[in-house]
N, C-alpha and C positions, 0 to 999 in steps of 0.2 A: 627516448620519448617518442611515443606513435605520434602520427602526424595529427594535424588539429581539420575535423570534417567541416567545408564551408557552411552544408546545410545544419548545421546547427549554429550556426551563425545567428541567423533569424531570432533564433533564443533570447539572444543575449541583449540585442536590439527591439525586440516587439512583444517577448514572455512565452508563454506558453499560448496565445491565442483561445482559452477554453473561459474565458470571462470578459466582459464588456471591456478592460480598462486594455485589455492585448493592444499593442500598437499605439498607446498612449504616454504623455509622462506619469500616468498616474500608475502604471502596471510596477506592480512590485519586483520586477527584475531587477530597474535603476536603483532599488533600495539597497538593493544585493549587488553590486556590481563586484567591486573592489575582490567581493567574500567569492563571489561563484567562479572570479578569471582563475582565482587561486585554487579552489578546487579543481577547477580543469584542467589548469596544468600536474598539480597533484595525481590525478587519476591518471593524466595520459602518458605521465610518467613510470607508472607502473608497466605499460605495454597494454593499458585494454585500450580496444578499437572502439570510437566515436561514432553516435549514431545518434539521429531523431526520431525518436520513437513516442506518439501520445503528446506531441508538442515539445518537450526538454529531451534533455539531453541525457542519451544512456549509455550504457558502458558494458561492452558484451568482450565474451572471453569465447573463441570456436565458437562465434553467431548466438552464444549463449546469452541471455540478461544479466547482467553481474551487480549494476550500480546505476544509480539518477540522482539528477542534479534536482532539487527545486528551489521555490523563490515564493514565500510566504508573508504576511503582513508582519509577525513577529521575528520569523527569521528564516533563514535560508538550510537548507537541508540535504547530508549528504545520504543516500540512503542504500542500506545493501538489501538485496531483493530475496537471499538466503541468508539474511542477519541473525538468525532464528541458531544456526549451526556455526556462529560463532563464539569463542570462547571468550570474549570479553572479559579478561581479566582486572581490564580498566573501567569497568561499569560504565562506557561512557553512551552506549544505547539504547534506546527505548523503543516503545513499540510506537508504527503512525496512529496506530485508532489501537482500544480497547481490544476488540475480537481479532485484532490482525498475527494470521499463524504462523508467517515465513517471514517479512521484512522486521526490519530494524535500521534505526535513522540516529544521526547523529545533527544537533540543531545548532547551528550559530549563529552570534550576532553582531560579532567585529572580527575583523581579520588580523587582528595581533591575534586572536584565539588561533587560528585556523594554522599560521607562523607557529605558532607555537606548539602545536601539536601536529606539524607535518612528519616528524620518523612514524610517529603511532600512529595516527591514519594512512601512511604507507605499511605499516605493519598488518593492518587490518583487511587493506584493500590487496598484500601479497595473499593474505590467509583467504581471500572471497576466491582467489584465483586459484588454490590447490584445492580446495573444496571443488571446485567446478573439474580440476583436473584429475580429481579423484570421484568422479561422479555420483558424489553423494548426494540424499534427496531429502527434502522438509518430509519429516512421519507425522502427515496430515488425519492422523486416527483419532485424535480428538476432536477434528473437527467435524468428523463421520457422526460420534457418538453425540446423539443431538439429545437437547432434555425440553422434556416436554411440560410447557406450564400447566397448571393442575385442570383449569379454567380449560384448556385445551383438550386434554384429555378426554376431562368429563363429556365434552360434545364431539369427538371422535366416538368413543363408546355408546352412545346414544344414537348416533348418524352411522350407520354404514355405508352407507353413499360418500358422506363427508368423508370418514376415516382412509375408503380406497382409493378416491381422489385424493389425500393427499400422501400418502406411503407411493402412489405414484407419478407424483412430482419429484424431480431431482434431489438429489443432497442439498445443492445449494439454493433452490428455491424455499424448500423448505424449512435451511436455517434461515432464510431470510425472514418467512413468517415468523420461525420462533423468537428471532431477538428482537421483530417490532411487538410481536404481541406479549413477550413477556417485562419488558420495557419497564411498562409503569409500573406507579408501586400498589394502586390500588385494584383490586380484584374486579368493579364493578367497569375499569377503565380495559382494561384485558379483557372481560365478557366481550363490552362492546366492539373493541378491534375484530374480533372473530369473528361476529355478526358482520359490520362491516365488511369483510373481505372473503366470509362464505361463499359467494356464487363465485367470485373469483379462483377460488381453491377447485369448486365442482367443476369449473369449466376451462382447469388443467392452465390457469396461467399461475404467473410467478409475483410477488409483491412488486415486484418494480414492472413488472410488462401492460 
């Protein structure tokens, strides 16, 4: 068992700090206590190195990102960062959000669960670490190939201005616009996004800048 890092300490005692309730009883860490000490002996068991990274606690294999701890209002969360390249034979992962390409998390919310699935979650977390030592890489090409809502289009093809502004914002900016603007379900709510956020796109920022 690698050693346990002090600086993530703070974790366990005050959260992740990235929302008001950090440092309070009300911070959803205390919910999770019992469930995250056992994950982190679990993990650190394996041999990955302890680090604070983004507030919680993560789990790198040669400096790499392998695994993070979280602490959510329904449950606590072990999560592998190239979940995506695991073979899951036990179905037991899911994706954090809808569009997400490379992670996969496993959610709990009692620790007889977590007792009871510790050979398999060491099974999983040895498989995160031959995958790292075998330098394999998430094949992000579907996240390249971006689709363009029709409503989008049609004012790209109209706007040349609009269209080279935005073919010259990044990959990721520009999927950012497509999954807000194709979003809703109605065509007249998708027009208006666009409008909304035209001089934005002309003037080469990103939906979230």
């Amino acid at each position: 068992m690698t050693m346990l890092n002090p600086k993530v300490d703070v974790f366990f005692e005050d959260g992740c700090g990235r929302c008001p309730l950090g440092g309070t009883p009300q911070c959803k860490v205390h919910d999770w206590h019992n469930e995250l000490k056992l994950l982190r002996n679990i993990v650190l068991d394996c041999g990955l190195t302890e680090e604070l990274k983004w507030g919680v606690p993560c789990y790198t294999f040669q400096k790499t990102n392998v695994i993070l701890l979280g602490a959510f209002k329904e449950s606590c969360t072990l999560s592998f960062l190239k979940g995506t390249l695991l073979q899951d034979e036990h179905g037991i992962l899911s994706k954090p959000g809808e569009n997400s390409q490379s992670a996969r998390l496993i959610r709990f919310t009692h620790a007889k669960e977590i007792i009871e699935m510790k050979a398999l979650l060491k099974a999983y977390i040895y498989e995160s670490i031959e995958i790292e030592r075998a330098g394999l890489k998430v094949d992000f090409k579907a996240k390249n190939e971006l689709v363009y809502p029709k409503e989008l289009q049609i004012e790209l093809d109209k706007d040349p201005s609009l269209k080279a502004a935005f073919e010259a914002l990044t990959p990721g900016r520009q999927r950012g616009y497509l999954l807000y603007i194709a979003a809703p379900k109605q065509a007249k709510t998708r027009a208006a996004r666009i409008e909304k956020y035209r001089q934005k796109i002309l003037d080469g920022r990103g939906f979230h800048d």
